[in-house]
N, C-alpha and C positions, 0 to 999 in steps of 0.2 A: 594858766595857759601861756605858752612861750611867744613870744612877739612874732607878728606876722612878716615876714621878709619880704620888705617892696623891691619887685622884679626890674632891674636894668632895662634900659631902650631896648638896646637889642632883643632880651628878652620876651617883652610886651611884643614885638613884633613878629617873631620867629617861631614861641612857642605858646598853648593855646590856654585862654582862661584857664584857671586854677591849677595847671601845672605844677607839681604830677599830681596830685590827688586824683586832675579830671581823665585822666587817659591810664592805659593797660600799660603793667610795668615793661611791654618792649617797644613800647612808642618811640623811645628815644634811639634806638639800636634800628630802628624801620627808618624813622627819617635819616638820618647817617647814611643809611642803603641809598635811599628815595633819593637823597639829594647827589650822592656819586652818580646813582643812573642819571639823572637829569645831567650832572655835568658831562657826563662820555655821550647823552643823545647829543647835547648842543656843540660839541668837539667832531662827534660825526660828522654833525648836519654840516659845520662848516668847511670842513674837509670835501665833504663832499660837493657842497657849492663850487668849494674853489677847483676841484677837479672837470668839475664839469665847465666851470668858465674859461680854463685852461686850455680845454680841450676844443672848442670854438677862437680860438683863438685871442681872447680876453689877454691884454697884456706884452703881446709879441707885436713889436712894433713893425715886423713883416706882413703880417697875416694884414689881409682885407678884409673889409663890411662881406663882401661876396663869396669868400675863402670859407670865411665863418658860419655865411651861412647856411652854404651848401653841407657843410661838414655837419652841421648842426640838423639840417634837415635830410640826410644819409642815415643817420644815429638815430 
């Protein structure tokens, strides 16, 4: 039998017990997906925070507590 190849750090953390033997051969090609979606949701998400903080006035050294939160509570 051929010597078993002990898995890198990264490895052991990323991908799952007995890789690939334990998973379907498009595992690998799914998480690659899995992990872009999850980066463009967390690129959203912050875009859109910051859109929305923008938008109350977050940041503008004009804008008032009151400016903002009337804006915030019109919205």
């Amino acid at each position: 039998t051929p010597p078993s190849r002990v898995p890198s750090p990264p490895q052991r953390v990323l991908l799952p017990q007995g890789y690939p033997e334990s998973v379907s051969p498009d595992y690998l090609q799914y998480q690659c997906w899995d992990a872009l979606q999850a980066l463009c949701s967390t690129l959203t998400g912050a875009l859109a925070t910051r859109a929305v903080l923008q938008a109350v006035g977050v940041g503008d050294s004009a804008a008032t507590v009151t400016g903002a939160t009337l804006t915030w509570v019109l919205r």
